[in-house]
C-alpha positions in Angstrom: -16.0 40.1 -5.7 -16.0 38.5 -9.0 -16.9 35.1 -9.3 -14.7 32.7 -11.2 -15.0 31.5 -14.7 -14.7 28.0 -15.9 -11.6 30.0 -17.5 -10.3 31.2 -14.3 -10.5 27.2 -12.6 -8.6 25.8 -16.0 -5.7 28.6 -15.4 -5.4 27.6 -11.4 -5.8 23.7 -12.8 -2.8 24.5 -14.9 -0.9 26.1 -12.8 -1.1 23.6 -10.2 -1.2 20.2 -11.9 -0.2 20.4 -15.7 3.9 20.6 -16.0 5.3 23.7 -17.5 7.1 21.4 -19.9 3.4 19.6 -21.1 3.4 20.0 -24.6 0.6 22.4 -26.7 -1.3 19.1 -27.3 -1.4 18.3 -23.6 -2.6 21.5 -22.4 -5.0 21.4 -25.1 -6.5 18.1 -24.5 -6.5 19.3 -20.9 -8.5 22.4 -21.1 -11.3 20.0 -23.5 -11.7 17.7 -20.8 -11.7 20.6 -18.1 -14.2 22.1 -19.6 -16.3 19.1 -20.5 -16.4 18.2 -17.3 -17.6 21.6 -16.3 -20.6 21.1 -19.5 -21.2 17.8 -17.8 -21.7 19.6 -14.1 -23.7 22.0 -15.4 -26.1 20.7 -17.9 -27.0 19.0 -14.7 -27.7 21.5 -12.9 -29.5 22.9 -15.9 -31.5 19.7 -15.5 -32.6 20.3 -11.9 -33.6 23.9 -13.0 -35.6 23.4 -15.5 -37.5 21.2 -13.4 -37.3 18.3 -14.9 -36.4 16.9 -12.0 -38.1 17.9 -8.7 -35.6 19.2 -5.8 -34.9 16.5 -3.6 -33.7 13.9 -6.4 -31.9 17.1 -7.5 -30.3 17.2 -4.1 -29.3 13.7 -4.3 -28.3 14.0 -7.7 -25.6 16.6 -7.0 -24.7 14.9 -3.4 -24.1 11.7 -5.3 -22.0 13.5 -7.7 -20.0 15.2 -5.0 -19.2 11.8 -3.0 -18.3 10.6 -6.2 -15.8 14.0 -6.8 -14.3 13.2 -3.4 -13.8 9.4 -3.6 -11.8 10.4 -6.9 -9.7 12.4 -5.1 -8.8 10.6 -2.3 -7.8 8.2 -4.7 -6.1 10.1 -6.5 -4.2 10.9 -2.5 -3.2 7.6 -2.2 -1.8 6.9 -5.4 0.2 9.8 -5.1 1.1 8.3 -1.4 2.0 4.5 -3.0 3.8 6.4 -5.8 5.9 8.1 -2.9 6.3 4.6 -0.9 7.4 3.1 -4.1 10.1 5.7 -5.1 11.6 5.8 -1.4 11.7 2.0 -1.6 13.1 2.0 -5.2 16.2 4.7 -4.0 16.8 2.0 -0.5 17.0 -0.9 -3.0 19.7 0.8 -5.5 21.5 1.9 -2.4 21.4 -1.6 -0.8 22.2 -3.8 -3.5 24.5 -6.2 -1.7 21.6 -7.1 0.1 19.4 -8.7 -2.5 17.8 -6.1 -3.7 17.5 -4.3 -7.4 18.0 -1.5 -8.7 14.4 0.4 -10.0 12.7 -1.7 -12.5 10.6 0.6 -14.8 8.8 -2.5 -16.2 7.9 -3.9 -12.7 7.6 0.1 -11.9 4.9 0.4 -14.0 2.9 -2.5 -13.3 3.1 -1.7 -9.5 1.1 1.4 -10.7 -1.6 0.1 -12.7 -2.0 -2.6 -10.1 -2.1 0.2 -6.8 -4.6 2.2 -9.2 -6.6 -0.5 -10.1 -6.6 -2.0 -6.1 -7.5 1.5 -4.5 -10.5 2.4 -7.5 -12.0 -1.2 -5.9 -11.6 -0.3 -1.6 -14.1 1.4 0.1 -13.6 4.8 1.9 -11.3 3.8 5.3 -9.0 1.1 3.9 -5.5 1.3 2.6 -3.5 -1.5 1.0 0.0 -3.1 0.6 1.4 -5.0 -2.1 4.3 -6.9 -2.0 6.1 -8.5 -5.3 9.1 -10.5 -5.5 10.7 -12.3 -7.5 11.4 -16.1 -6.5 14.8 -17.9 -5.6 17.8 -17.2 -3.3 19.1 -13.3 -3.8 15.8 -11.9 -5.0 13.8 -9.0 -5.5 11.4 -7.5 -3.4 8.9 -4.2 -4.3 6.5 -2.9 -2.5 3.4 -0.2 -2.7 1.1 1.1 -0.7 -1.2 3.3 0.5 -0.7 3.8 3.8 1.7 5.9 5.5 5.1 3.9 5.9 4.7 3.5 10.1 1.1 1.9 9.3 2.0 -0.4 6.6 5.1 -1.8 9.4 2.5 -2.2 11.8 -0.2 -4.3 9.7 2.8 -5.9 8.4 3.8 -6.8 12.1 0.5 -7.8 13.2 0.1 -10.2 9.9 3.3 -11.9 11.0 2.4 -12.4 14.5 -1.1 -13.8 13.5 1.0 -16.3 11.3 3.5 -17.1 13.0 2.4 -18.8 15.8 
């Protein structure tokens, strides 16, 4: 079996993740930061080889980078999860609208985003959050995101009240 090629991982990459309408530039831009990422990895490991750095703070070197690799990409998880949360609760509020709530607010949309990005880069591995933003007054708005599946973000919501209201 042939091994892959930094080549071969950018092709899968783009297939997978880049849309097929990404522009020349995107894909471009892409593929340099694939592959400097890949340079990055390697000159690394290049690093450890050469001895410059003796085996076990090699070992920890690359473990570090891999915990590091994963904690990205669970992140990465849940954003795609709040992003989710947010859409289904955007598509309830436009098709509830006598009851107080807006239509999708790309504005308010956006900042949920840079907020739930922001709020899971900070939590440590085994926590998930919930925002809530409204707007204030009689016949407002209300948005949510999250990171939790919808049944877990009812029941911490559930707990909180009962803690609070009593």
């Amino acid at each position: 079996m042939k091994p892959p090629t930094i080549a071969d991982g950018f092709a899968s990459y783009r297939s997978h993740v880049i849309p097929s309408s990404a522009s020349a530039v995107q894909v471009s831009e892409c593929r340099l930061a694939y592959y400097a990422g890949a340079m990055m990895l390697l000159s690394t490991v290049a690093a450890i080889g050469d001895g410059d750095i003796d085996d076990a703070d090699g070992v920890a070197i690359l473990e570090a980078l891999q915990q590091e690799s994963e904690r990205f990409a669970a992140a990465q998880v849940a954003i795609a999860n709040a992003e989710q949360a947010f859409a289904a609760v955007a598509a309830a509020a436009a098709a509830d609208q006598g009851a107080g709530f807006n239509v999708r607010n790309p504005d308010l949309e956006q900042v949920l985003r840079e907020l739930g990005h922001d709020i899971r880069g900070r939590l440590p591995d085994g926590f998930g959050f919930t925002l809530l933003l409204f707007s204030l007054g009689a016949g407002g708005s209300l948005f949510y995101l999250s990171s939790a599946d919808r049944d877990d973000m009812i029941r911490a919501m559930r707990e909180f009240i009962g803690r609070n209201t009593q």
